[in-house]
C-alpha positions as CSV (number, residue, x, y, z in Angstrom):
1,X,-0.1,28.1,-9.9
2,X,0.6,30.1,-6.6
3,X,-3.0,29.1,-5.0
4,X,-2.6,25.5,-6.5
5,X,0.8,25.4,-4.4
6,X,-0.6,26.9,-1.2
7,X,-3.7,24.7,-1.3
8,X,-1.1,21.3,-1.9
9,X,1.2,22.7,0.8
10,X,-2.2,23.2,2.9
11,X,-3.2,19.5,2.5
12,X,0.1,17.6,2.4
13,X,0.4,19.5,6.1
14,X,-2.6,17.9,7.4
15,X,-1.8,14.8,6.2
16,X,1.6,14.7,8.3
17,X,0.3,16.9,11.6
18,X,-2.2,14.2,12.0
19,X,-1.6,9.8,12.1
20,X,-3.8,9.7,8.7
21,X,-0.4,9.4,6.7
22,X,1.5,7.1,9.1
23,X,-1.4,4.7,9.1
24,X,-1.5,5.1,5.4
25,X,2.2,4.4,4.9
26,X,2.7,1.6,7.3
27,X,-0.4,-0.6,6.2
28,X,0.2,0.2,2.2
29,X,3.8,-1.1,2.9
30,X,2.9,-3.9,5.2
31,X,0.4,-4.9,2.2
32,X,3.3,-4.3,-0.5
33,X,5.6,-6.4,1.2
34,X,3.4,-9.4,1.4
35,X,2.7,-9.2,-2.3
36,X,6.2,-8.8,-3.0
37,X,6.9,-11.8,-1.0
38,X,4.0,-14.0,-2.8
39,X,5.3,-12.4,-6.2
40,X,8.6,-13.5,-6.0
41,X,8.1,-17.2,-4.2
42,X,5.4,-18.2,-6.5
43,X,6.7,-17.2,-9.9
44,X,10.3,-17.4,-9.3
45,X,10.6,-14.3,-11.3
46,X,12.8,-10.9,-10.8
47,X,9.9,-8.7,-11.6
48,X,7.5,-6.4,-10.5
49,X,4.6,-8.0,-12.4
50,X,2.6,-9.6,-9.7
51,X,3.5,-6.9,-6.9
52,X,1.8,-3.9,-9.3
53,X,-0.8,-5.7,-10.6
54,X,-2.1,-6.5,-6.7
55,X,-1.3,-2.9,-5.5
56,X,-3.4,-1.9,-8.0
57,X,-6.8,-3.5,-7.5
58,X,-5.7,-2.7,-3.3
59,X,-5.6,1.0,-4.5
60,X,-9.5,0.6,-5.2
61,X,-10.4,0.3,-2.3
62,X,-6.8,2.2,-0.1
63,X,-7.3,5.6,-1.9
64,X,-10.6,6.6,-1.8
65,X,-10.0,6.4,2.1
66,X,-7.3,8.5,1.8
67,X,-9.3,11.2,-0.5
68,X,-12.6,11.3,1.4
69,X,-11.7,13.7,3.6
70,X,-11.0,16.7,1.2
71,X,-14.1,17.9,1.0
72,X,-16.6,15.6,3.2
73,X,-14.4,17.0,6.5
74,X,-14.3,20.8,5.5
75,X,-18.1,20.3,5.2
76,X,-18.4,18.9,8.5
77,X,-16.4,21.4,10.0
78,X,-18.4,23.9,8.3
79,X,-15.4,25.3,6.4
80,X,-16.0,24.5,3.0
81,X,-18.4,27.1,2.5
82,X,-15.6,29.8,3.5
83,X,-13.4,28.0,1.1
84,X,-15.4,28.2,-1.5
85,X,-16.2,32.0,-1.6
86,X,-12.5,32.4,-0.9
87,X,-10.7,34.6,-3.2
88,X,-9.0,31.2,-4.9
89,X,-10.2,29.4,-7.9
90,X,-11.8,26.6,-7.9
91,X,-9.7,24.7,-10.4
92,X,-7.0,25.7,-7.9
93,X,-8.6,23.9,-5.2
94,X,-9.4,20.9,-6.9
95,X,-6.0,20.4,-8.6
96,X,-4.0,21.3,-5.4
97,X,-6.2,18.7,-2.9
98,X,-5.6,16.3,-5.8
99,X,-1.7,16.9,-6.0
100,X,-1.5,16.5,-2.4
101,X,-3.0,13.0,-2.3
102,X,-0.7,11.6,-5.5
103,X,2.2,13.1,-3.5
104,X,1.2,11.1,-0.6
105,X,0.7,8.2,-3.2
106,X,4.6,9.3,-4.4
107,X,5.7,9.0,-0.8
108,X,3.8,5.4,-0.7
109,X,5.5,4.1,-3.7
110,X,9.4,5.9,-2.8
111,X,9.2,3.2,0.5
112,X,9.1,0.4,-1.8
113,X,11.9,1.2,-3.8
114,X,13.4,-1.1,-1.2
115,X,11.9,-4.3,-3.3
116,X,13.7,-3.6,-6.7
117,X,17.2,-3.2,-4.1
118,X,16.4,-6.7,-2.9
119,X,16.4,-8.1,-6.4
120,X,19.0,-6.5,-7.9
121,X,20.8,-8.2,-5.1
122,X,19.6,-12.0,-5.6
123,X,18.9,-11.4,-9.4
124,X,19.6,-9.5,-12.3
125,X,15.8,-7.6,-13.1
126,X,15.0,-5.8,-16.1
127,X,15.2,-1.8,-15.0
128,X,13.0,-0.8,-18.0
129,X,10.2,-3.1,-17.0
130,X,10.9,-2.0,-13.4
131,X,10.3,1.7,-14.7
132,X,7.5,1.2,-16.4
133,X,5.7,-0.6,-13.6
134,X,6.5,2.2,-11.1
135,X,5.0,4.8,-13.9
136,X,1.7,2.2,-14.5
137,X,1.1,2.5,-10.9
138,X,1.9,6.0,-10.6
139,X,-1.2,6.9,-13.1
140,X,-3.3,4.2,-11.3
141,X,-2.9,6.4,-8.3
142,X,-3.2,9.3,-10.2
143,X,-6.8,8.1,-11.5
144,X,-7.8,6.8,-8.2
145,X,-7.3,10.1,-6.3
146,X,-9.4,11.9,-8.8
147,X,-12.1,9.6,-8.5
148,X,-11.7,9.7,-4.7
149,X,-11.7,13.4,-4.5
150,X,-15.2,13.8,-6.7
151,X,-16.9,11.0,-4.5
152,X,-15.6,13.4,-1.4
153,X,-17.0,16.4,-2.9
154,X,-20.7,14.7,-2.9
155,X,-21.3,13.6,0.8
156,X,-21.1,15.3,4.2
157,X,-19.7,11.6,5.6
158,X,-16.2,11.0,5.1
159,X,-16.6,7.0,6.0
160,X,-19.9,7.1,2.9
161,X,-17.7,9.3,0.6
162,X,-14.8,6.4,0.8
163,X,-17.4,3.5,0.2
164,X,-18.9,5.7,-3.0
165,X,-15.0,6.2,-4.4
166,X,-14.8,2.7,-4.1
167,X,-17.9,1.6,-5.6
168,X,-16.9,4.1,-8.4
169,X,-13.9,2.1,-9.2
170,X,-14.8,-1.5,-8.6
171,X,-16.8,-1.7,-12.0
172,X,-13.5,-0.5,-14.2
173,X,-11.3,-3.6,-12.7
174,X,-14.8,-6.3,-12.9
175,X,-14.7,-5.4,-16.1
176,X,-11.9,-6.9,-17.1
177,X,-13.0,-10.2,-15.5
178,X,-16.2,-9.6,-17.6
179,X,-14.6,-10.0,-21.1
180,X,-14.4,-13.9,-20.7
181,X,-18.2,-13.8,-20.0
182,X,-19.4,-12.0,-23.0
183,X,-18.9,-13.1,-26.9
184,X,-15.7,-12.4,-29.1
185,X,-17.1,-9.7,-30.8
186,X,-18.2,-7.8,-27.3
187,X,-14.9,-8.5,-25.3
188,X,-12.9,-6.0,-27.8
189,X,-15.1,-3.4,-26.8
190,X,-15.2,-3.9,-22.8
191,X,-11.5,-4.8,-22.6
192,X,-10.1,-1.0,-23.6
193,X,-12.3,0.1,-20.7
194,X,-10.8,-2.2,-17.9
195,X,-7.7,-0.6,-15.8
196,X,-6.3,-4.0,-15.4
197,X,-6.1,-4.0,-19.4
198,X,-3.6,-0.7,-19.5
199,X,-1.9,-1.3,-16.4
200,X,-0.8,-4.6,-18.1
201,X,1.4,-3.0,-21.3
202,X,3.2,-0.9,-18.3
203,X,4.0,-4.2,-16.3
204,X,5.4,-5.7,-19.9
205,X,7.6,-2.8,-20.1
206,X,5.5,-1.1,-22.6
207,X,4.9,2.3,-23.1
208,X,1.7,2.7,-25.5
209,X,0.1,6.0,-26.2
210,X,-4.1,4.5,-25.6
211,X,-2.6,3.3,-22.2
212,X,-1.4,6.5,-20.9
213,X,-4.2,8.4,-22.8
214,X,-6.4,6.2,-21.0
215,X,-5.3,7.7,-17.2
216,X,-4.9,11.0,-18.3
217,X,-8.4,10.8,-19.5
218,X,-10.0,9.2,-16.7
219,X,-8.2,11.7,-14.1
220,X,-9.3,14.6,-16.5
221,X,-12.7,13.3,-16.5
222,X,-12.8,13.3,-12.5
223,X,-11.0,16.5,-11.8
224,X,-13.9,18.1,-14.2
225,X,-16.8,16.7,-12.1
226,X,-15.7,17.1,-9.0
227,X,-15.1,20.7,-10.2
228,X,-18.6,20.9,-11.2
229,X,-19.9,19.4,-8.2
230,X,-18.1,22.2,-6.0
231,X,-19.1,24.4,-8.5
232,X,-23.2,23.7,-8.3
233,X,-22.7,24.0,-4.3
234,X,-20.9,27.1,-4.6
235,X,-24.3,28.8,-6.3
236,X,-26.8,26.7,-4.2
């Protein structure tokens, strides 16, 4: 765990020496604050429902920006080859990129803590559901840095690796949208694979075991590929 910490204290640096996490914050804020806004006027309701369920589909397309530098600008510097033959594992390096990114993501999500203050104020929300919201869209960003980070470790261009991690995601929230285009019998088996689906139990205050099986497996999935990507380059 000491070369996973180094490696997340590494990156979490670089986010915050350079303006890639300012812009980050202030436009994923900006953006959360307008859905909040339309949430709460056009439903009437004291929840987080429609706020997490936007953030996540803009997550699609936010995070793999903010993960396709990992590895896409070490190569371009020409350092990834010296990071690579360092004496560090390479699990290390991929979990500890990866940590860094979701606690930027943590960082993202502690600046809108400001929305469930505002309606505690005016209204009387339900903190479970609020919980449970927060958690749903904690494992969404889980899941979308991991996919972010493999898409990174696959092209030398930062701006291509970001359009790949998106292109990698998009099909996981269509497919929910696909279910009312296909027969009964087909829509059970393409609804458990849409992120909209499992996000939904979290904004409904539930905590069910597929759902949070679900992340963990598609993070796992990603960590292990982009491992073995690194890893096929490492022997090239």
């Amino acid at each position: 765990m000491k070369f996973v910490f180094t490696m997340w204290k590494k990156e979490l640096r670089s986010y915050f020496v350079s303006p890639i996490a300012y812009v980050f914050l202030a436009a994923y804020l900006l953006i959360a604050g307008l859905f909040f806004y339309l949430g709460v006027t056009l439903t009437g309701e004291a929840s987080l429902r429609v706020l997490a369920g936007n953030l996540a589909i803009t997550q699609i397309f936010v995070l793999p920006m903010l993960t396709m530098r990992h590895f896409a600008e070490e190569r371009r510097q020409g350092t990834l080859e010296m990071l690579l033959t360092a004496p560090i594992p390479l699990w290390a390096i991929v979990v500890g990129k990866w940590a860094a990114s979701v606690t930027l993501c943590a960082i993202m999500f502690a600046g809108t803590l400001v929305f469930p203050a505002v309606l505690a104020y005016y209204g009387d929300p339900d903190w479970g559901v609020m919980l449970t919201s927060y958690l749903g869209l904690f494992a969404v960003a889980c899941a979308f840095c991991a996919a972010g980070l493999f898409s990174s470790s696959l092209l030398d261009d930062q701006m291509a690796a970001g359009l790949i991690g998106a292109v990698i995601l998009v099909p996981f929230w269509l497919v929910g949208r696909a279910e009312a285009l296909v027969p009964d019998e087909w829509a059970d088996r393409v609804r458990p694979l849409s992120l909209l689906y499992h996000l939904d139990s979290f904004n409904r205050g539930v905590l069910d075991s597929m759902d949070i099986y679900y992340f963990v497996a598609f993070t796992a999935v990603f960590l292990f590929l982009t491992f073995r990507s690194l890893e096929s380059r490492r022997w090239r």
